[in-house]
N, C-alpha and C positions, 0 to 999 in steps of 0.2 A: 504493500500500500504506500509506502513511504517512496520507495521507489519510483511508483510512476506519479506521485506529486510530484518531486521532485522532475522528473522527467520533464511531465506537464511546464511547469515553470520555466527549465530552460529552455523545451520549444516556444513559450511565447514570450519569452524576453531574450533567445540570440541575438535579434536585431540590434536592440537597444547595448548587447555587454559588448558587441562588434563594434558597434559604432565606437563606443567610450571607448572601448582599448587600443583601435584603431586610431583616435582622439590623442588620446595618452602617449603611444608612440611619437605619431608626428608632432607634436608641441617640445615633448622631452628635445626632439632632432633639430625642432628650428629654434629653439629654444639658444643656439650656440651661433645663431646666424646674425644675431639683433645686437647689436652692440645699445650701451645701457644710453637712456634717454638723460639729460639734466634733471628731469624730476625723478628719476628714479631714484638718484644719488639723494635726491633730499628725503624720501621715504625710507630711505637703508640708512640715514643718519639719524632718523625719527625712531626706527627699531634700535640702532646703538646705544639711541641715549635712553631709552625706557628699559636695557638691560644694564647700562651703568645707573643709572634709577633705582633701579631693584634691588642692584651690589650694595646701594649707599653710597657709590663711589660718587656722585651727583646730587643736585635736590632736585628729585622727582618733580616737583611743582616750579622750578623755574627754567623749565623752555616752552616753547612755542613750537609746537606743530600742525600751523597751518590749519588743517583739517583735523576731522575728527577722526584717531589714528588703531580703530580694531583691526585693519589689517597690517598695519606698520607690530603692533602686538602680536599679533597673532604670528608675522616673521619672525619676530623675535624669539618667542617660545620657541617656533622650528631653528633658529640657527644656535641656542642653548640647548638644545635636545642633541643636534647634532655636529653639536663640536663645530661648526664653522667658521673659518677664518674670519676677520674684519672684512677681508678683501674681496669676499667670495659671492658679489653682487651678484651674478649670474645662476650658481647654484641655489639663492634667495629668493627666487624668482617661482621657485616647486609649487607655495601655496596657493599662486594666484592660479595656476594650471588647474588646482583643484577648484577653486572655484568657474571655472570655466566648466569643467568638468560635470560640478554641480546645475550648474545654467544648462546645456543641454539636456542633463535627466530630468528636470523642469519639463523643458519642454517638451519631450516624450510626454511625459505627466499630463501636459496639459491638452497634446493633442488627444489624448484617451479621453477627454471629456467633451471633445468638441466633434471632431470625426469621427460617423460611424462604421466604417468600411475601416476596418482592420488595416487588412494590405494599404490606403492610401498614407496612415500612422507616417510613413518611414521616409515621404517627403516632406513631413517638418522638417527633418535633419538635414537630408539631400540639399534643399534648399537654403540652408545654414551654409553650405559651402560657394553661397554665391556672394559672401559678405565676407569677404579674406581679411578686411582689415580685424574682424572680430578676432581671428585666430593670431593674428601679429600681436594684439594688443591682450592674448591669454599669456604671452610668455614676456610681458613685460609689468615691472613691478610699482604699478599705477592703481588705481582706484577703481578705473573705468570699468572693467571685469566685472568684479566681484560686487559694483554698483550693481549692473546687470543680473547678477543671480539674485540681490536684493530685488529687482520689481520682477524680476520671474516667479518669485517665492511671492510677492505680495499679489500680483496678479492670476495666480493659481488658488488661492485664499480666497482672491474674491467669485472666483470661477467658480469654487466649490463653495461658497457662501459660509465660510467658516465662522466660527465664533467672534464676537468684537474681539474680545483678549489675545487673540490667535495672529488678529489681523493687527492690531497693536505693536504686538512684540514684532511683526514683520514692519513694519513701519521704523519703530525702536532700532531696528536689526540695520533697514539702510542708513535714517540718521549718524549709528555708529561705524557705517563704513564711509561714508561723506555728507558732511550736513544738506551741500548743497540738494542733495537727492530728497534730503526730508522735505525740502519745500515742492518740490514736482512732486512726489509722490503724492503727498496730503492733498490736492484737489481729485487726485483718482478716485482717492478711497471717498470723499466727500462724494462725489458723484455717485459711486455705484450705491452708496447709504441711498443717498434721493432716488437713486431707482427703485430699487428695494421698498424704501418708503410710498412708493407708487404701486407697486406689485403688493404690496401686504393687504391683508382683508380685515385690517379691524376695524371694530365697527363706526369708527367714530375717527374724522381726520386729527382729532383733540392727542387722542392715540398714539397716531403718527407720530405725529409731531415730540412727541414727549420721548417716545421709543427711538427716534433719530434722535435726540438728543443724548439722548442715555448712552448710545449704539459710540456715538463722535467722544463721547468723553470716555469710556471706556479704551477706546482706539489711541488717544492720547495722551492716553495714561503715562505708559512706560515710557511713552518720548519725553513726557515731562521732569522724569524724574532721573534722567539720560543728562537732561539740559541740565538740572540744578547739583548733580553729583558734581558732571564737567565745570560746570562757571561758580557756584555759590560755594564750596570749598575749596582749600587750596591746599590740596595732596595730589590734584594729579598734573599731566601736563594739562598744558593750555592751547584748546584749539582755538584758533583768532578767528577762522573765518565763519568759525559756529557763533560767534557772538558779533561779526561782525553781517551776516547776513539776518540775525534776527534784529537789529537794530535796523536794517535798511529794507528790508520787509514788512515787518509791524512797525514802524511809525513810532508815534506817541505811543502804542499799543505796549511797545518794550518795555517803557515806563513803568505801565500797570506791572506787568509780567515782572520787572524787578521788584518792585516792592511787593509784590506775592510771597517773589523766593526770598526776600531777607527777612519779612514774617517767618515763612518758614526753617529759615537759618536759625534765627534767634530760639526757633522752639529746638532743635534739632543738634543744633551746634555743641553747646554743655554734656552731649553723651556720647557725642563723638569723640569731644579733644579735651577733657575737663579742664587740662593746664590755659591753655590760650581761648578755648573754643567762646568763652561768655566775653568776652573782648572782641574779640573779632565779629562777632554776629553783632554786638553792639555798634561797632564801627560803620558795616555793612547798613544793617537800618538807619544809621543817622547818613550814611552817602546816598542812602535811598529816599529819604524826604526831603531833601537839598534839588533832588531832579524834579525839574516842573516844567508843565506841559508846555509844548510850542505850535502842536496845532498843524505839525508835519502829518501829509499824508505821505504812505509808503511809494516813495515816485522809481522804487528799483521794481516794482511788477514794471515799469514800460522804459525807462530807462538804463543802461546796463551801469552799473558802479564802479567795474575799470576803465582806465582809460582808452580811448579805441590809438589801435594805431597808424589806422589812416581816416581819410575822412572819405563817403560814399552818399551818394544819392540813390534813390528808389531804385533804379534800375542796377545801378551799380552793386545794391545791395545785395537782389537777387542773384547774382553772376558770383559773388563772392562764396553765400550761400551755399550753391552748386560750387562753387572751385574747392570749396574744403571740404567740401561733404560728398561730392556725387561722384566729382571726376576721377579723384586721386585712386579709386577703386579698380578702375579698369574692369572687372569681374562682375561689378555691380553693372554694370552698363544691360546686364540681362535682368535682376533685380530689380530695378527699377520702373519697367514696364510692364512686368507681372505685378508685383505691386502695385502700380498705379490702374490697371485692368480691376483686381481685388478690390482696390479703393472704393473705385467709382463702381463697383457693381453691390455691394453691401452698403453704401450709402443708398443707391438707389432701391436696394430691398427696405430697409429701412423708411424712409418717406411710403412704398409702398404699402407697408403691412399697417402703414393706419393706425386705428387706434391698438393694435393686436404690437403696437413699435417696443412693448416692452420683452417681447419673446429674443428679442435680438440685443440682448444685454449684453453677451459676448460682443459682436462686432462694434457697439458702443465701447464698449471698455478699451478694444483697441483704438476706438478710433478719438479716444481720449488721449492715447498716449501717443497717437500721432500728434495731436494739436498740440502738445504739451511738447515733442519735440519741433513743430515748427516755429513755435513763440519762441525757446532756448534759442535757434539759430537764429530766428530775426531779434532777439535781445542781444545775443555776444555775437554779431556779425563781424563788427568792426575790431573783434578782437581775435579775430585768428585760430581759435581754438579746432574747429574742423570736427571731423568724426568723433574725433577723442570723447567731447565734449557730451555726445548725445547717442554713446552706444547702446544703451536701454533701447533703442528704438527699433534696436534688432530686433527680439521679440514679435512688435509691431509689423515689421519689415516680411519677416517670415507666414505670417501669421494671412496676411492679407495679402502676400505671392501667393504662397498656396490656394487661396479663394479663386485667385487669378487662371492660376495653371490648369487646377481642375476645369475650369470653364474651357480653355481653350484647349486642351487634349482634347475634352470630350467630344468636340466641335461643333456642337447644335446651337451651341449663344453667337450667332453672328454679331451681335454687339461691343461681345469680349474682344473678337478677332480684331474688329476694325478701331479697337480704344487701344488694345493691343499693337497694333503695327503704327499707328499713329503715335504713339509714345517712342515705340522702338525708333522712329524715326528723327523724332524731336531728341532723344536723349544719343541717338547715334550723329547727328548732327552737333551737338554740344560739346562730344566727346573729338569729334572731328575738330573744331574748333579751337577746343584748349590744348590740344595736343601739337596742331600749328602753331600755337605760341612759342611751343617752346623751340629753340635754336639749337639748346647745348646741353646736355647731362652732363652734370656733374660728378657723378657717381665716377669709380675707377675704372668702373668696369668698359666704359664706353669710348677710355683710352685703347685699349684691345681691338684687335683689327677686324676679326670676325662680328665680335660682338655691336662694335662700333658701328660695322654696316649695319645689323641689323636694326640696332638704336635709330639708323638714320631714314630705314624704310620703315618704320615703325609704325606710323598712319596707314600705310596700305598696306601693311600685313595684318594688323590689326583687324582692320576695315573688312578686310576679306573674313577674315574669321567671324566675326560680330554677325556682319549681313547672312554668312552662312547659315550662323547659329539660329538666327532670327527664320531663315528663311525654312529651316527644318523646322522648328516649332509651328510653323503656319499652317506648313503643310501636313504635321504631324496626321493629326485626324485623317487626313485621306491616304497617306500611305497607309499600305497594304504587306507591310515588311514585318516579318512575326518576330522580328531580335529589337523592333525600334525602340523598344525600351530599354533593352541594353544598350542598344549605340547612344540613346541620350543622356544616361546616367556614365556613360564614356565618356562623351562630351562634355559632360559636367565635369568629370574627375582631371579633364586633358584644361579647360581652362582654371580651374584651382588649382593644378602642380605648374602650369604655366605661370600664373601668375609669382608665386613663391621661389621659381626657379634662379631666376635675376639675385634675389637675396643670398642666397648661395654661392654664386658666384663672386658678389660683392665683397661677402665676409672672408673669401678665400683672396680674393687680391688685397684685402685692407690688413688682415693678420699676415701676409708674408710682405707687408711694404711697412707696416705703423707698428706692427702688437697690438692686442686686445683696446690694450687700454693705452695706448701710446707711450707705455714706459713709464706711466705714471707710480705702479705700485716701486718700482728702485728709488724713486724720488720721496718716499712717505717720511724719511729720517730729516729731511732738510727739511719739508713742508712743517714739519711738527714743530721741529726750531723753530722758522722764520713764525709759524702762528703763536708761540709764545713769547714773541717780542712786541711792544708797542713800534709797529712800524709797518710804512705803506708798501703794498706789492703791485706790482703791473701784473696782470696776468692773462692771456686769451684765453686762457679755459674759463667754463663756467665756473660762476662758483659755488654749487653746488658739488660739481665733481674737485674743485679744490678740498674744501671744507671735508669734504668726504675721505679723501686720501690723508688728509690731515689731522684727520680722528678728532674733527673739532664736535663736540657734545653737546655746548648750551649753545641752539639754536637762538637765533635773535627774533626779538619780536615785531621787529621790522619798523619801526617807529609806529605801531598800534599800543596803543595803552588800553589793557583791559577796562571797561566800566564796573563789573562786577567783583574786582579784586584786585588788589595790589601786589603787583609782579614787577622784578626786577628788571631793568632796560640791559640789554646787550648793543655797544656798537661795533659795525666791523669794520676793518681797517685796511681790507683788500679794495685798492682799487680793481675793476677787472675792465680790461681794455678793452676787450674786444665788443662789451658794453657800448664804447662809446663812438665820439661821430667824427674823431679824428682818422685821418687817411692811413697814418703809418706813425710808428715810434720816431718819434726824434726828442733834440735837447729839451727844450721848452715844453714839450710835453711832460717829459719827466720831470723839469721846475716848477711849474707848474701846480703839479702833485704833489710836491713832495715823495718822491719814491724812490725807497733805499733799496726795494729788491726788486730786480724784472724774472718773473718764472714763465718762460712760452715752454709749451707741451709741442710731441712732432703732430703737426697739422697745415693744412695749409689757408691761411689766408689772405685771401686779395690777390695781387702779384707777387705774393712773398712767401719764403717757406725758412721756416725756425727748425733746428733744432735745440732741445733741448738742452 
């Protein structure tokens, strides 16, 4: 008996332990291809200093970590568990894989509740490979991922109508992996409550109403109590931008919100810390009645809070839009017309089904968090950010290709076909365009003479392919070829190892021309000197990847003064050159500054090439 459960179980989840381990492989492999981003380096010194935190070698409460840092912890466990070097950025990169990992059996998950045709289950995943940058950015040790598995897990919650508490703690769950995520998220789940409160049968809207209330403060529970462990004591680190996005989100509204939690401090505070705790909560209340209203409304829902760094008009904005988000994908170029086929054919169900529009809760839910990713790009346009910024929207992306596909295999929706080749065309045309721009790769690879050619016919090889691709799918339905589905699950797998292929090759010319890391881990003895002297350095490298090499620990607070607490100021003393908007090193530069040390790393910039 045990036996053929057992049995049972593996034949209906091979697919799904194929997939993940097939998953698991190629991430581990390209995982060696990606050399580390600048923000990486600042999250692997955010895990450094929460394990010297923990030594006591530090005060745990005086640095700043930017964001809110459970997965910068959670590395940290894994590189104390195993023994990992300081240096060993790349092998740190294991847990975010697993969340990636995690985000796909999501979605298994969630297609089991949305499709009923078994067999079509296994193109959520297939489909998942049309979005490459999702897989770049599992083997890089950033936020953006394990963001993603946060609204996969909150968005399956709400699929399955789970408990408020259930859906709370998932909400709690993204705040703690980036604040910024807690404010996108929070109008999802407000939403699907008002659905829900539309769909319920009690007798009375009095009911309702009370029950959505109950439902929202239950939900916000844990994130509440998230926000006042983080800002209203001071044991742990300090995320800036969790306090600095509720301040420019809620308005006046902070205000309240502050003197809630120094009420609450003052009750709470004396059983915490008996030595200091009745002082400081007193301190805390009396900074809290000193703040008085101004009568700010929250102007960052329409206006973004960094600085842009260029400036755009309407049209412009939209081009940008697409240049960080659509184009850089190449792969997506097929993604995005299925998707947009999916869109407009469940909006149009939708409107259709009348008053019966609450049966299509799911396609609303996605089509929440599409709108929720196009307000993030048209809020941080001008700031560059790109895919990185709004990969949650994969999910979405997949979700509403799939709608798409289905319609146009099947081939009976003439509708699909003709929204369908009509996108394909507009977005093959766009991709036409951006790619004219470009003159020169920069990459190393396209010094290389084979490669270089190919680099240089790139538009019309491309071209041929894409229109190919496009042009089997159309026809799909009426061939009459009994393998077309393996040839197009071919074709799938032939333009996702294409794409990835280049990167390979990259990292094989940049390690036998640079080293990994440009030689910077032989230089860690001199950096560590020159960072314990008061004095100025020149440097092109980031500096984040200085600071890093440098085993510098108390992160600065960047000239943010917390509201809720008194933290120490850190300044730095690095100038970093490559910062700034001089052409080239010379005297006056250096006088200028004041700068006793110049460190260039081997890299090249401009018309010049340093060594070390």
């Amino acid at each position: 008996m045990a036996k053929m459960i057992i049995k049972k179980w593996w034949k209906n989840n091979l697919f799904i332990i194929s997939f993940l381990t097939a998953s698991f492989i190629f991430l581990l492999v390209i995982n060696n291809w990606f050399w580390p981003t600048p923000d990486e380096y600042l999250y692997a010194s955010v895990a450094r200093s929460i394990i010297a935190g923990i030594k006591g070698e530090i005060c745990l409460s005086c640095f700043n970590t930017e964001h809110t840092y459970l997965v910068s912890a959670m590395v940290a466990i894994y590189q104390w568990l195993l023994g990992l070097g300081d240096i060993e950025l790349i092998a740190s990169r294991i847990p975010i894989i697993f969340f990636s990992l995690g985000t796909i059996y999501i979605l298994w998950l969630i297609s089991g509740k949305i499709i009923e045709k078994k067999e079509e289950r296994s193109w959520f995943l297939w489909l998942l490979l049309l979005i490459p940058g999702y897989f770049v950015l599992s083997v890089r040790f950033l936020l953006d991922v394990p963001l993603t598995f946060g609204f996969a897990l909150l968005i399956y919650l709400l699929i399955i109508r789970a408990r408020a508490i259930w859906i709370g703690l998932g909400l709690a769950l993204i705040l703690l992996i980036k604040d910024y995520g807690f404010f996108l998220a929070a109008p999802l789940i407000i939403i699907s409550f008002i659905l829900d409160a539309f769909e319920a049968r009690q007798s009375t809207i009095l009911k309702n109403i009370v029950n959505f209330v109950i439902q929202i403060l239950i939900v916000f529970l844990p994130s509440f109590f998230v926000i006042v462990i983080f800002l209203a004591f001071n044991f742990l680190p300090y995320p800036r931008l969790l306090e600095t996005g509720l301040i420019e989100y809620l308005g006046d509204g902070y205000i309240v919100f502050v003197k809630v939690i120094s009420w609450l401090t003052s009750k709470i505070a004396p059983f915490i810390n008996p030595s200091d705790g009745i002082s400081y909560a007193q301190a805390l209340v009396q900074k809290a009645r000193q703040l008085e209203f101004s009568g700010k409304f929250p102007t960052t829902i329409f206006d973004s809070p960094l600085t842009p760094e260029i400036s755009a008009g309407f049209f412009k904005k939209i081009w940008l839009i697409y240049q960080y988000n659509f184009s850089e994908q190449d792969v997506m170029i097929f993604a995005w017309p299925l998707f947009f086929t999916g869109l407009i054919l469940r909006i149009k169900a939708i409107i259709k089904s009348g008053k019966a529009w609450l049966s299509k809760r799911n396609d609303i839910l996605f089509l929440v968090l599409v709108l929720i990713f196009f307000y993030v790009n048209w809020h941080e346009a001008l700031n560059i950010h790109g895919f990185r910024l709004t990969v949650p929207i994969t999910l979405a992306l997949v979700y509403f290709s799939y709608c798409g596909l289905k319609e146009i295999l099947a081939g009976g929706n003439h509708k699909a076909r003709i929204i369908f080749i009509f996108s394909s065309v507009i977005f093959l045309s766009l991709y036409m365009a951006f790619v004219f721009q470009i003159r020169e790769y920069g990459s190393l690879i396209s010094a290389q003479s084979m490669v270089g050619w190919l680099l240089h016919y790139k538009l019309l090889i491309f071209l041929i392919l894409f229109s190919s691709g496009f042009l089997f799918l159309w026809l799909y339905p009426i061939l009459s070829w009994k393998r077309k589905k393996l040839l197009l699950l071919i074709g799938l797998l032939f333009f996702f190892v294409l794409k990835f292929f280049p990167f390979y090759l990259e990292s094989k010319a940049a390690n036998k021309q640079y080293d990994f890391d440009y030689g910077l881990p032989e230089a860690v003895p001199y950096l560590e000197q020159i960072k314990q002297q008061d004095v100025n350095i020149a440097a092109n490298a980031n500096p984040y990847m200085m600071d890093y090499y440098a085993k510098t620990l108390n992160l600065p607070n960047e000239g943010s003064a917390p509201v809720m607490r008194d933290l120490k100021r850190f300044n730095r003393y690095i100038f970093y050159w490559y910062r700034s908007t001089y052409p080239r090193l010379d005297i006056s530069f250096l006088v200028a500054h004041k700068i006793n040390y110049i460190f260039f790393v081997n890299r090249e910039i401009g018309d010049q090439s340093y060594q070390e």
